[in-house]
C-alpha positions in Angstrom: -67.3 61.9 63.4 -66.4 58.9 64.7 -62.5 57.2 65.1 -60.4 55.9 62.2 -61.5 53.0 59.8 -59.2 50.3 58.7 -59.9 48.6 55.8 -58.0 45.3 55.1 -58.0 44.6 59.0 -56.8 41.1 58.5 -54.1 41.7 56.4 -50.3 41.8 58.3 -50.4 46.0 58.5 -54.0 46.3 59.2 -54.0 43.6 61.9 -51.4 45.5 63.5 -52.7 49.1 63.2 -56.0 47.6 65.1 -54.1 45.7 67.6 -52.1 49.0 69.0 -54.6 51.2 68.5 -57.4 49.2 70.4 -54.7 48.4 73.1 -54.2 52.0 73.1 -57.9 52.7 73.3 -58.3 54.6 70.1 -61.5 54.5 68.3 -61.5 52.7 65.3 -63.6 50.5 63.3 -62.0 47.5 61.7 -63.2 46.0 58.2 -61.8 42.8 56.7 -62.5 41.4 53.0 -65.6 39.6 54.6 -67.0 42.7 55.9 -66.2 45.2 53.1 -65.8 44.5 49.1 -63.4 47.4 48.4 -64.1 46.5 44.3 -68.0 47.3 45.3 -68.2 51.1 45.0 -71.7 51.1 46.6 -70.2 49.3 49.3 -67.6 51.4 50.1 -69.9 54.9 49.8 -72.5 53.0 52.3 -69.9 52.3 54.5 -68.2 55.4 54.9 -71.8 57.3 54.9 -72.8 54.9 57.8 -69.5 55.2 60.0 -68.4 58.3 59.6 -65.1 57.9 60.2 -62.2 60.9 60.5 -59.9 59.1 58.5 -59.2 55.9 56.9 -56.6 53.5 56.4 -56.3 51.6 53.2 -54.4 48.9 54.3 -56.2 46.0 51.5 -54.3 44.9 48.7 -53.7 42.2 46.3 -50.2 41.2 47.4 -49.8 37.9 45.6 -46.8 39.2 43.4 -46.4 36.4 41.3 -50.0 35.1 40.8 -50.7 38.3 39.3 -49.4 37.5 36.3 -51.6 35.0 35.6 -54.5 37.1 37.3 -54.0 40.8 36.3 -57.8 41.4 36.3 -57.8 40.6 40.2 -55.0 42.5 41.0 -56.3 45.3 39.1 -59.6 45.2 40.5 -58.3 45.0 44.1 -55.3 47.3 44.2 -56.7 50.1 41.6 -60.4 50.2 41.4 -61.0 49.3 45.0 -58.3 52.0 46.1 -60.4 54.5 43.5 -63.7 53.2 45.4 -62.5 54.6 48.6 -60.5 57.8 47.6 -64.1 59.1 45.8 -65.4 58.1 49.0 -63.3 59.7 51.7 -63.2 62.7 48.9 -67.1 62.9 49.3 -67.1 62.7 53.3 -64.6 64.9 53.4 -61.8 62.8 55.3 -57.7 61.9 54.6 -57.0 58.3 53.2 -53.9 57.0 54.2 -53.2 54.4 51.0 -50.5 51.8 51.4 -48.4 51.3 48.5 -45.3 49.2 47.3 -41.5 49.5 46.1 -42.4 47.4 43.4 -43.6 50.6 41.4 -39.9 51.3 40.6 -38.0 48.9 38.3 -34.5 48.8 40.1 -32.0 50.0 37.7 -30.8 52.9 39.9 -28.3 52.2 42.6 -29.3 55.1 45.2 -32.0 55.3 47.1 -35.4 56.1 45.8 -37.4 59.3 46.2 -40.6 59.9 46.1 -39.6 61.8 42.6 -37.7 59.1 40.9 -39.5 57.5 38.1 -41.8 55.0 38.2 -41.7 51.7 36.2 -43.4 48.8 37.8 -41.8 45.5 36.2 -44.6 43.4 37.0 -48.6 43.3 36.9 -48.4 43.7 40.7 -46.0 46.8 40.8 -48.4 48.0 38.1 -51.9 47.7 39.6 -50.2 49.4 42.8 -48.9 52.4 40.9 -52.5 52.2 39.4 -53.9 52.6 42.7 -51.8 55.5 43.7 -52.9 57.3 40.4 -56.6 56.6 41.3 -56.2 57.8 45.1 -54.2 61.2 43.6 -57.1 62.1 41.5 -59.6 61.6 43.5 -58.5 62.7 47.2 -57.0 65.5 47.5 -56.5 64.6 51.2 -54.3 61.6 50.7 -50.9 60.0 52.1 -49.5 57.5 50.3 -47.3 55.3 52.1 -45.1 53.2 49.6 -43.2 50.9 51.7 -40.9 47.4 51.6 -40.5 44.2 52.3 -43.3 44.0 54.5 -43.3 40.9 57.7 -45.2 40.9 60.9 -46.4 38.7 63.7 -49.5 37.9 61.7 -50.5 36.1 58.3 -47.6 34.6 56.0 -44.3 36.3 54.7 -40.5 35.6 54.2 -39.5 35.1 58.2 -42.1 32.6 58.3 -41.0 31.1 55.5 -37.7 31.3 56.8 -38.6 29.7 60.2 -40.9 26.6 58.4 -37.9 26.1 56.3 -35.5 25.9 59.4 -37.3 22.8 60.3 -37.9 20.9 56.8 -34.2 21.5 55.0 -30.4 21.3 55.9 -29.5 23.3 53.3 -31.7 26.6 51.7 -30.8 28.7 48.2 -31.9 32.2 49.0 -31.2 35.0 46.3 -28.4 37.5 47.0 -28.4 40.3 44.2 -32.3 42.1 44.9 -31.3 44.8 47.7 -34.6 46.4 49.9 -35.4 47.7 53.2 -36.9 44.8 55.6 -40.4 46.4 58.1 -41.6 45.2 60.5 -45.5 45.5 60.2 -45.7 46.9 64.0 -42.8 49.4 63.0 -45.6 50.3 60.3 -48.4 50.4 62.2 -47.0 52.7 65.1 -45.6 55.1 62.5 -49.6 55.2 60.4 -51.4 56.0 63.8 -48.8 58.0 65.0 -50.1 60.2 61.6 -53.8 59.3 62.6 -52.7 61.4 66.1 -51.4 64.3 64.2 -54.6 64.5 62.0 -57.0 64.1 64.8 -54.9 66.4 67.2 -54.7 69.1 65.3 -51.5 69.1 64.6 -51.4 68.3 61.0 -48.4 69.9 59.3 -48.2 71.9 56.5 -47.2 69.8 53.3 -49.0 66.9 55.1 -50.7 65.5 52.6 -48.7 63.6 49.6 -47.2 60.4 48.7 -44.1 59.1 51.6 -42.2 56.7 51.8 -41.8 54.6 55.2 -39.7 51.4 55.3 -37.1 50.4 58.2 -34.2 51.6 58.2 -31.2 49.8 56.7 -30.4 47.8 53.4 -29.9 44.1 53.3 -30.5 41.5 50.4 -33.0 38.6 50.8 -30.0 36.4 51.6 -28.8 38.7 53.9 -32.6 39.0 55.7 -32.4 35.1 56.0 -29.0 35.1 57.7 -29.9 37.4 60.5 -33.3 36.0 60.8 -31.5 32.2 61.7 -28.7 34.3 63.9 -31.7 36.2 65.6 -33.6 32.9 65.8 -30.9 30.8 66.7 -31.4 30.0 70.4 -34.6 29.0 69.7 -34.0 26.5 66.6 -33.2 23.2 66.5 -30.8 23.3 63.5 -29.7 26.4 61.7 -29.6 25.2 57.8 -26.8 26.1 55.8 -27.8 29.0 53.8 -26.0 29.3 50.1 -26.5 32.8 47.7 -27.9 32.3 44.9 -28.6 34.8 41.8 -31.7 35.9 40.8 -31.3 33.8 37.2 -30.7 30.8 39.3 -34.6 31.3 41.3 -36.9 32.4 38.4 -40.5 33.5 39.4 -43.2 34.2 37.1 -43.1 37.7 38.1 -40.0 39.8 37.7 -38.7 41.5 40.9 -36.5 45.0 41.2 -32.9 44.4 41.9 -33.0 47.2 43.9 -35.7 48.9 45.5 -34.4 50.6 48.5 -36.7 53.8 49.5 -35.3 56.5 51.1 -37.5 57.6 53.9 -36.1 61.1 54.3 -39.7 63.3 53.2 -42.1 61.7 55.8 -39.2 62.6 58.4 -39.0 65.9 57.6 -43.0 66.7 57.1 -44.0 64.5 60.0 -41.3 64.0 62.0 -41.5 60.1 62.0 -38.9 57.4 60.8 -38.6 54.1 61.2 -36.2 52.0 63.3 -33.2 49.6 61.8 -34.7 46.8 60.2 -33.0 44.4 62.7 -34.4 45.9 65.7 -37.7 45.5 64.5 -36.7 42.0 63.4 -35.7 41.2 67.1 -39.1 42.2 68.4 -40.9 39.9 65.5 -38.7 36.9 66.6 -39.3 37.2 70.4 -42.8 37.7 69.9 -43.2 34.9 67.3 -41.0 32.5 69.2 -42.6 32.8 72.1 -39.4 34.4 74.0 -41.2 38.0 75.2 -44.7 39.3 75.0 -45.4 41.7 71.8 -44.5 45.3 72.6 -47.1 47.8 74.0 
C-alpha cells in the first residue's frame, strides 16, 4: 500500500491536510472534485483499486448550509451517497476512512456540551444529509472515524473571518448574531490533529477503541458576535478601520436554513482514545490572521 488519500483536496480541511503532510513529506495522494466524482460509485471503487492507499480522508462535502434548502438532492447526493461510495470502498480494500462531519446534526436545545451520545436532530437539509452520511459510513466501514467538528475557517477558500475581513473594508457598522454559541477551528488545527491519527494508524500504534465517531473542534465557546469581535481585535493593527460591531438576535438575521443555538461539542472521547485535543480557538485564530495578513509565514 501506498500513503493516505485525500479526497476533497481543495476544500479548507483537505487543502490543509495536503499542505502539512507534503511539507512533512508524507505520502499522499490528493483528489479534488475535478479529479474524483465521490457521487460516482464506479469512480470511487476504480480509484481506491488503482491507488491503493492505507487510509483515506473524506474531507468533500456539500457545505453550502443554506442553499441546501432549495437543493436537498445535491446535498444528499454529495454528503450521503458519495460518503456511502467511499466507506463500501475502503470497506472492500480493506483500509480506515476518516469521514468529516458537522455540529449541525444536533438541533441546539441542550445547554451543555455535546457528546458523541447526545441525540441527534439535524434542523436543516444540510445537518440532515451529514447525519445521513455518518449513517452510510457506519454501515458500511467498520474501520471508520468520524470526525464531527465546528465552525470550520482556514487560510484557504471562503468562511466567516473572511467575511469578516472583506466586511472591515466595505462597512462602518456590521450586525452580527449574538445568541448561536459553537466552537471556532482553525482548519490547520484540524488538519494536524487528522494526520496526527493517519501517524498512529500507519505506525502501528493504533489504540484500542480507535475506531468510532469523535468529536474535534477548538477549544473554547464564543458566539458568532463574539468570533467577530476578536477577529477585528486580532486584526486590528493591520486594518484600516475597525467597524462598529452591534449584537443582533438570530430573529433579527433570518436565513433560509435554520441554525442550532448551541452546538458546542465536547471534545473529551478523541482525547482520551487518542490522546489528541485541539488548541483554544483564539490561538489558532492568531495564526489564521498572521498568516492571512501577511504578518508571519504559515506554521510548519
Amino acid at each position: 500500500m501506498s500513503g493516505m488519500l485525500i479526497i476533497g483536496a481543495n476544500g479548507q480541511v483537505g487543502w490543509e491536510i495536503v499542505r502539512q503532510a507534503r511539507i512533512a513529506g508524507l505520502p499522499c495522494h490528493a483528489m479534488d472534485r475535478t479529479q474524483l466524482n465521490i457521487t460516482a460509485a464506479d469512480a470511487v471503487s476504480s480509484a481506491i483499486a488503482r491507488l491503493k492507499p492505507s487510509i483515506a480522508i473524506n474531507a468533500a462535502a456539500y457545505t453550502n448550509v443554506d442553499k441546501a434548502e432549495s437543493d436537498a438532492e445535491t446535498a444528499f447526493s454529495v454528503n450521503r451517497d458519495g460518503a456511502a461510495h467511499l466507506a463500501e470502498a475502503c470497506a472492500a480494500a480493506d483500509i480506515p476512512l476518516v469521514h468529516l462531519s458537522t455540529d449541525y446534526v444536533f438541533d441546539g436545545t441542550q445547554r451543555t456540551p455535546y457528546t458523541e451520545d447526545d441525540p441527534v436532530s439535524p434542523l436543516g437539509i444540510y445537518g440532515a444529509s451529514k447525519l445521513a452520511g455518518e449513517q452510510a459510513v457506519r454501515e458500511r466501514c467498520p474501520t471508520h472515524v468520524i470526525l464531527r467538528t465546528a465552525w470550520v475557517y482556514g487560510i484557504h477558500g471562503q468562511n466567516f473571518v473572511k467575511t469578516m475581513l472583506r466586511i472591515a473594508r466595505e462597512r462602518e457598522q456590521i450586525k452580527v448574531v449574538d445568541d448561536q454559541f459553537g466552537n471556532p477551528t482553525f482548519a490547520g488545527d484540524l488538519a494536524r490533529a487528522i494526520l496526527a491519527l493517519v501517524r498512529q494508524w500507519q505506525s502501528g500504534a493504533w489504540p484500542a477503541q480507535g475506531f468510532g465517531t469523535f468529536h474535534l473542534a477548538g477549544e473554547g465557546v464564543t458566539t458568532w458576535c463574539g468570533f467577530a469581535r476578536a477577529i477585528f481585535e486580532e486584526a486590528r493593527p493591520k486594518l484600516e478601520r475597525v467597524p462598529e460591531i452591534r449584537a443582533i438576535t438570530t430573529a433579527e438575521y433570518p436565513t433560509p436554513a435554520k441554525r442550532p443555538p448551541y452546538s458546542v461539542l465536547d471534545c473529551g472521547r478523541l482525547a482520551e482514545t487518542h490522546g489528541l485535543a485541539l488548541r483554544p480557538w483564539e490561538q489558532g485564530l492568531a495564526e489564521m490572521l498572521e498568516t492571512t495578513l501577511g504578518l508571519l509565514p504559515a506554521r510548519r
